[in-house]
N, C-alpha and C positions, 0 to 999 in steps of 0.2 A: 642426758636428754630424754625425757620423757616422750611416748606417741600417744596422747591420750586422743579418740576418734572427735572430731569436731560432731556436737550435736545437732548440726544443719546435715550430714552426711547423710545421703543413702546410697547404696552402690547400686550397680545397674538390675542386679538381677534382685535389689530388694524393691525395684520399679517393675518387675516382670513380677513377680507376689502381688504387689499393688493393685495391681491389672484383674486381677483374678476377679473382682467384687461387679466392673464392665464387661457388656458384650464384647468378645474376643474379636477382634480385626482376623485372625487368623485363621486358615481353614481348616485346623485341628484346638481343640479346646485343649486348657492346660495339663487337663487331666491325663490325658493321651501323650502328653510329653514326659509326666512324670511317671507314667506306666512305661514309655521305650524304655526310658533310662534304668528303670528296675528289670527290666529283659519281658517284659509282658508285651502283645501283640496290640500295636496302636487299632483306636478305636476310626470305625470308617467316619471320611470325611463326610461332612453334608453337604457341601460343594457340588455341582455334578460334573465338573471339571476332575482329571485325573492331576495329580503331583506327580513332581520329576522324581523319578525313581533314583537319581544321584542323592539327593535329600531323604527320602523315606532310608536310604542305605547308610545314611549318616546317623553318628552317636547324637543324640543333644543334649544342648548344657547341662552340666551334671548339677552346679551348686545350687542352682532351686531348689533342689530335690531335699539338698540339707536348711535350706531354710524351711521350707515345708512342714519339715521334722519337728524343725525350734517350735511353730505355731503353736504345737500343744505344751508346750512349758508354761506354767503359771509363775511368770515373772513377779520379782516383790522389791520396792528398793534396797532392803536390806542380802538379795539375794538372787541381783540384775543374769539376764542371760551374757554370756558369756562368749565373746564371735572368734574364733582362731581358725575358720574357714579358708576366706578369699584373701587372694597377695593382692592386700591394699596398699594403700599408704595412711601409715594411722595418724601423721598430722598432716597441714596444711602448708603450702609452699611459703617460702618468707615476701614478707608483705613487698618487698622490693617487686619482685615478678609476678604477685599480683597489682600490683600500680602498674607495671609495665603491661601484663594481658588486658586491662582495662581501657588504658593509654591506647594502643594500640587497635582491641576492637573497633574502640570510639573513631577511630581515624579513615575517612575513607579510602585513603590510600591502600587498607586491606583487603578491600572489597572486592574486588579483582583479582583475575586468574592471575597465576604465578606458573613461570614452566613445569613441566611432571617433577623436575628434579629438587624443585625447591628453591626458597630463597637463595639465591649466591651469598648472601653474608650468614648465613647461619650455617651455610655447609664450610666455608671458611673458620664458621668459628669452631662446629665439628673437627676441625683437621688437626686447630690448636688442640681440643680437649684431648684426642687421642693421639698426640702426644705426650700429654700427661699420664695418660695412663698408660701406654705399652711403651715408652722412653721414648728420647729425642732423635732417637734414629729412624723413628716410626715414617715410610715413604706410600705415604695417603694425601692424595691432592683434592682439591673441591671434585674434579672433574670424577671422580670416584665415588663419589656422595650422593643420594636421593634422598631423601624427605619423605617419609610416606604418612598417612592416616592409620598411625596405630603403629605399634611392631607384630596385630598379626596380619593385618593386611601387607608386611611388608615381606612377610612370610611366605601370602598368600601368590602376590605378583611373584616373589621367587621360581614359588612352586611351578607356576603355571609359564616362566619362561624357561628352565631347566627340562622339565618332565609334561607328558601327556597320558592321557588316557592308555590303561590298558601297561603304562610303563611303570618300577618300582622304583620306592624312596628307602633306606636303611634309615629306622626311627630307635633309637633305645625305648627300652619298657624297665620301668614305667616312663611311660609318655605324659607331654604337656597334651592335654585333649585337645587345645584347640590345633595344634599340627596334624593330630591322627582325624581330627571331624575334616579339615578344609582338605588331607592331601583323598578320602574314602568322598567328598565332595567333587572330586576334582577327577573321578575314575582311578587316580594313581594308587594304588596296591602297597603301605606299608608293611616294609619287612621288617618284621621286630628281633630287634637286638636285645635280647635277655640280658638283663645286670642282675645281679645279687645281691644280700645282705651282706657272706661272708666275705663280699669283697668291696664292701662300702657302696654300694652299688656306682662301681665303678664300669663303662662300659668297656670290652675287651678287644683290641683290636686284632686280635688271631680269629677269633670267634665272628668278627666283625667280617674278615677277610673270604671266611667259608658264603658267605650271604652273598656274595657280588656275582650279579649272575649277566647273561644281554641283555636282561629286560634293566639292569640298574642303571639311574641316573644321575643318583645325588645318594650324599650320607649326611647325617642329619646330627648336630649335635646342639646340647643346651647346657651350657655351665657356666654359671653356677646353675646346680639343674632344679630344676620346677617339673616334680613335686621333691622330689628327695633331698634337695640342699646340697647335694654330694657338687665338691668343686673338685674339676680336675686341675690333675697339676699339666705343670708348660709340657714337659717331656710327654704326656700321654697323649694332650691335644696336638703336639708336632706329630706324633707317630703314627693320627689317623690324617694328619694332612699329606704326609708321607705315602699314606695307603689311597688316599681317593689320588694323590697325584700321579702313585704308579700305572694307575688304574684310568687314569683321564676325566674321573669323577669330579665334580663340584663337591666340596666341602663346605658345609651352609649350619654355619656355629651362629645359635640366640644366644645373644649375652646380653638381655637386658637388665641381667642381676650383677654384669660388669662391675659396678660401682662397690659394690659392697664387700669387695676383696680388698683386704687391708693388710695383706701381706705382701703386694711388689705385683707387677703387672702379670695380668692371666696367662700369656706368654709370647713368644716373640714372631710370630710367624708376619707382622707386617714391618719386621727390622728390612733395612738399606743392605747390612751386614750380613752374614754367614750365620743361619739358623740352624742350630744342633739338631740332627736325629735328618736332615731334608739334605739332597743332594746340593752340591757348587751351585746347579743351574735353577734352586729353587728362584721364582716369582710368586710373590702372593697371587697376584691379579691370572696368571692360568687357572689356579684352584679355589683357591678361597673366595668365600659368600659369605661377609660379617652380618647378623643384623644386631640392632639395638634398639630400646626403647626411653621414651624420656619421660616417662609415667612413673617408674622408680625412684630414679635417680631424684627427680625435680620436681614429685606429688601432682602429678598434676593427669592422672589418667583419664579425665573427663576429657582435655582437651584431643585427644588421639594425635598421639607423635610419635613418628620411630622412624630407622633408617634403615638402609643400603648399601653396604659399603662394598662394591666390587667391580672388575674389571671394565674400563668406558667399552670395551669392546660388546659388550652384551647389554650397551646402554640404547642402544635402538628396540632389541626385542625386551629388554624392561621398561621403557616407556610406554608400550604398547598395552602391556599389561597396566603400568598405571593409569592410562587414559580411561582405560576403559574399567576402572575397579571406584579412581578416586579424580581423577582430570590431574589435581592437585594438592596436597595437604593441606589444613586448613591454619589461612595464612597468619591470622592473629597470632596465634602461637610459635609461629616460625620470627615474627617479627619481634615479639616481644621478648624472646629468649639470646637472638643473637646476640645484639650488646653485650649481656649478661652473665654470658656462662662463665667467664675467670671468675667476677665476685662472686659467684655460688659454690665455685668449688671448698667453702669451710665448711658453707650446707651440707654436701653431699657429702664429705667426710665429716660431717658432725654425727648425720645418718647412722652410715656404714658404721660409725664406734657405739652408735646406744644400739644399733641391732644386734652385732657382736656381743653386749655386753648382756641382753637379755638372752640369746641364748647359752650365753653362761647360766644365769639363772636359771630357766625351763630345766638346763640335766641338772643341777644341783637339788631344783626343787619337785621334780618327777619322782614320783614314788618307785619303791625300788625293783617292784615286779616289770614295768614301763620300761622297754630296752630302747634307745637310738639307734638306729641303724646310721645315721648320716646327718646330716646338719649345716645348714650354712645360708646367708643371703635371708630370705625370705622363710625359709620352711624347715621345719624338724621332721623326718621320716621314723615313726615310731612304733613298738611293735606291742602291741594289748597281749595283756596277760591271762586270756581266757580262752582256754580250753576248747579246739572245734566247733568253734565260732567264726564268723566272718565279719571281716568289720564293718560292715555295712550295717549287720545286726547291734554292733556294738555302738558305734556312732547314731541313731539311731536312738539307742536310747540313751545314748549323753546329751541328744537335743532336748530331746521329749521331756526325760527326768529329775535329769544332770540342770540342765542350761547352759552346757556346751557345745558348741558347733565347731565340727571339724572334719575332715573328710577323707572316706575310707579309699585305700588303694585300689578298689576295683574301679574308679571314678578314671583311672589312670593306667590303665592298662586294657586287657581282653575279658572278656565276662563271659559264665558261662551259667543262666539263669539266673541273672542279677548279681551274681557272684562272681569276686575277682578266683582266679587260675589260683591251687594250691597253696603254697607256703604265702604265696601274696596277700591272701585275704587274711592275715591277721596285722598290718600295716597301715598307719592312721598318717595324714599329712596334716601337721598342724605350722600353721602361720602365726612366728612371732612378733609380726613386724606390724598388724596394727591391733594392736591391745598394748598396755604401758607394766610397769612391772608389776605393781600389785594384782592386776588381774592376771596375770602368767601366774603369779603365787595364788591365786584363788581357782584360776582353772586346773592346778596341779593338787590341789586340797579335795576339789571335787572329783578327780580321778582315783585319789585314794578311798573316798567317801564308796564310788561307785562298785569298789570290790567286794564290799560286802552288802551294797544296795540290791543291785544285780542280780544276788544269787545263787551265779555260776562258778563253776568249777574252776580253780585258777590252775596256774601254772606252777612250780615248787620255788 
């Protein structure tokens, strides 16, 4: 299965570049977002109103920054740019569930509030799917289910019924940015859990245990992880459920890259049964906080869908949070996927087997100074072969030069003058999952091109 990008496609933030050419709605010109993000001091607003200091303390979106980049590429057809940036989806949902989102728009019967938790038939149908994919033993009721607007908004209401101001969350590094901007939005203090290379950037839960302090309220985990691909196995994820449960913590696992593990289910911690590594008296629902997204799985990230999967007991203070973030998820999408999701499941494993299959491709066809560090689901974590460099420089000028976009580790972690922390800043996150194969073979041609384009002093 090929993902070649549908040429109606723009992604959100190739609508925020758009934007550039109009008066800015907003009380900071673009310029001054793309200067935070390089670590330079934003420019004063002209407003005479001051900004919530929660926001000015927050990172912002970092991928503008690399489309930015691309603008000065002199694109040629025989010599198109290149996007291995953003975790899109590089086709279009099957025309069945777009008849049905249409279907269903069209209908007024959508038009109207739906409770905070969602359609009751699609959180039904949710219950079926995951027991497809964690087994039949899997004990997940509707009543367990939310609906939200997005998986990061579902994120976001998490965050905000779990933890407050001034309290910490346990994030691994490299982090998904939008966890680390909403939980520094939110006042909540991210403690970064260091992964590494030479451990596949696996996070460590001895290391994880030193961090747990009064102020901790949640641990935070993403796998298959964004940006690194790095998928955990069952045993490592029971062993931090094991540690936030000793602990009386929340365990709050995104797995919206769930789908694209084709090796047997991510692992058991929502089994009926006796879970390996967690005492006689485990219960998911004391510990465990699932979310998910249905932007991956089922192409369709314009529509914002994701979920909630945890304890009804904390379903009073998460509705509160959803009231006041989203009232409701939007319902067209809830309606026209419930029917649907058993015939989609070939979709979703047609997916997951051409993503697989191109990341076979990217290491076969990566030149050979280019090391992986990790790999899996949506993303290659990848280490550039140039000498006391930061990738930021390096990517940078893969846009510019190359006609490659892809994006540097510091994007994903701590910065320090625009630069990511040490051994980090020679780490590139590229996205295999919307470009088709030939261009993984052409963007891997042009990485070889760029070592001796460049420059710079490589690596031996």
């Amino acid at each position: 299965m090929q993902f070649p990008r549908p040429a109606a496609f723009r992604s959100k933030f190739q609508l925020v570049l758009s934007c550039k050419s109009r008066p800015s709605s907003s009380p900071t010109h673009l310029a001054s977002v793309l200067q935070a993000r390089l670590g330079q001091p934003r420019k004063m607003s002209t407003v005479s109103f001051r900004l919530s200091k929660s926001i000015e303390s927050t990172s912002l979106p970092p991928i503008p920054q690399a489309y930015e980049w691309s603008e000065a590429y002199k694109a040629t057809p025989g010599r198109p740019l290149l996007d291995m940036s953003q975790g899109v989806p590089g086709i279009p949902p099957p025309q069945s569930l777009l008849d049905a989102l249409a279907a269903a728009s069209s209908d007024p019967g959508s038009c109207g509030y739906v409770p905070n938790a969602g359609e009751p038939s699609l959180r039904d149908a949710v219950v079926q799917e995951m027991k497809v994919a964690y087994g039949p033993d899997t004990d997940v009721t509707r009543n367990d289910v939310s609906i939200t607007a997005g998986c990061n908004l579902a994120f976001s209401a998490v965050a905000m019924t779990v933890a407050g101001r001034g309290d910490e969350v346990v994030l691994p590094v490299p982090w998904y940015f939008n966890h680390e901007m909403t939980l520094t939005m939110l006042g909540i203090k991210p403690v970064w859990l260091r992964t590494f290379p030479e451990d596949g950037f696996q996070p460590s839960v001895s290391e994880c245990a030193k961090l747990i302090t009064p102020a901790t309220r949640a641990i935070v985990l993403v796998t298959p992880n964004n940006p690194t691909g790095a998928i955990y196995e069952p045993g490592l994820i029971h062993s931090f459920a094991a540690l936030a449960y000793e602990n009386k913590l929340p365990l709050i696992i995104d797995e919206t890259y769930r789908d694209f593990i084709v090796g047997g289910p991510p692992h058991h911690l929502f089994s009926s049964g006796h879970v390996p590594q967690l005492p006689q008296s485990w219960n998911w629902r004391q510990t465990l906080i699932h979310l998910f997204s249905f932007s991956k799985s089922y192409c369709i990230p314009g529509h914002r869908l994701g979920l909630v999967v945890s304890s009804p007991s904390i379903s009073p203070a998460l509705n509160t949070a959803l009231d006041n973030t989203q009232i409701c998820a939007p319902r067209p999408a809830q309606r026209a996927l419930a029917p649907l999701l058993p015939s989609l499941r070939p979709f979703v494993r047609g997916c997951a087997l051409a993503v697989q299959a191109r990341h076979i491709l990217f290491k076969d066809s990566l030149p050979k100074r280019w090391h992986i560090g990790s790999q899996g689901a949506y993303y290659a974590f990848v280490r550039h072969p140039f000498k006391g460099l930061d990738a930021s420089d390096v990517c940078k000028r893969l846009a510019q030069e190359i006609g490659v976009i892809c994006l540097p580790a510091g994007f994903f972690g701590p910065r320090q003058g625009g630069k990511a922390e040490g051994e980090m800043g020679r780490w590139i996150r590229f996205s295999v999952a919307n470009v088709d194969d030939e261009k993984v073979k052409k963007v891997c041609e042009r990485l070889g091109e760029c070592e001796t384009a460049f420059g710079w002093e490589l690596d031996e």
